[in-house]
N, C-alpha and C positions, 0 to 999 in steps of 0.2 A: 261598416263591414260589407266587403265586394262578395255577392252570393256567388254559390261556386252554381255553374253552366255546365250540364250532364250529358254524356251521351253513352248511351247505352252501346257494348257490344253486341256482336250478333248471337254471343250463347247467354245472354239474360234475357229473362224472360219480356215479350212485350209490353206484359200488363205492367210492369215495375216503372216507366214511363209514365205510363197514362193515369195511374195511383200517384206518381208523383206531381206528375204538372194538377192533379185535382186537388191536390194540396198547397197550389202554388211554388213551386218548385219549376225551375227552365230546364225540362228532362226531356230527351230525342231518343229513340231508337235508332239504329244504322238501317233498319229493314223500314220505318220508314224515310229516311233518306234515300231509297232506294242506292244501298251503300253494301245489300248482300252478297257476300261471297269476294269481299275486298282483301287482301292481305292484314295480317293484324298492323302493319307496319304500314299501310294505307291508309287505314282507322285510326292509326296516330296521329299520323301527320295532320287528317283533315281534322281530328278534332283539336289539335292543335291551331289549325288555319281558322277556325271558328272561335277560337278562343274557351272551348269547354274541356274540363275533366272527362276520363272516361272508365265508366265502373265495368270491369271485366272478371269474369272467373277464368281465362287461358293467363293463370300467373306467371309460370314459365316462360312464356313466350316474351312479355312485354315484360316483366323483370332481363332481359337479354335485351329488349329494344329501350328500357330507362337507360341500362348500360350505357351503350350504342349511343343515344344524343348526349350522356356526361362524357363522352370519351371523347364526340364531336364539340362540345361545347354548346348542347345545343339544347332549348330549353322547352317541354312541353309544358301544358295547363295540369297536367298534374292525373294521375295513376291511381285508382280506387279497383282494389284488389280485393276477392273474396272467394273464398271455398263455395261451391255449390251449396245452397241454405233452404230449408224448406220457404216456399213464397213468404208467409206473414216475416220468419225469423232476418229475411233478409231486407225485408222493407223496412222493419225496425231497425235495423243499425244501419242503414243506410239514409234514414230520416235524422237518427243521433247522429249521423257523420255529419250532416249536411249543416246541421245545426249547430254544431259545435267548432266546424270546421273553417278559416273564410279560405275564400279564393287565393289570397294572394300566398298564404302561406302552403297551400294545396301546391301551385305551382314549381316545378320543376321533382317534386319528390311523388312517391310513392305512399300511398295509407290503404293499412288492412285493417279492414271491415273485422275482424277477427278483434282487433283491438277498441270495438264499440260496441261490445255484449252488452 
């Protein structure tokens, strides 16, 4: 099973990274890619061009840009959506996403964090 490859949006928090990769997990921030203030549709592509997942709380926006590459035919690494969570509540289902989740099937679709209480 292909582990899914993380990168963080610019509205989750940085610590959520650095709690991941201490757990072994492949987690990046965008801020430190020095990737801040990029369009969310910038943020796709590259984390696409990298090959990682990207865990985002701007749902609306990138629900209209998963749209946008199905419409193009075009496929990213896969869309990890969640409501703003208090820090622990969102580590934890995002450590049960990780774990239950693999890469390949991550790709091209959307999963909400909402659905790994």
């Amino acid at each position: 099973m292909a582990t899914i490859r993380l990168l963080l949006d610019e509205d989750v928090r940085v610590l959520l990274a650095e709690v991941l990769r201490q757990r072994g997990y492949d987690a990046v921030h965008v801020i430190e890619r020095h990737r801040g203030g990029r369009s969310d549709a910038e943020q796709l592509a590259y984390a696409t061009a990298q090959r990682r997942a990207i865990l985002t709380h701007n749902i609306r926006d990138y629900v209209m840009l998963d749209r946008d590459y199905r419409s193009r035919r075009r496929r990213h690494q896969g869309i990890i959506a969640s409501d703003q969570l208090p820090f622990r509540e969102l580590l934890r289902r995002t450590l049960r996403c990780l774990s239950r989740t693999r890469a390949e099937d991550m790709s091209g679709h959307i999963i909400w964090l909402h659905d790994f209480k």
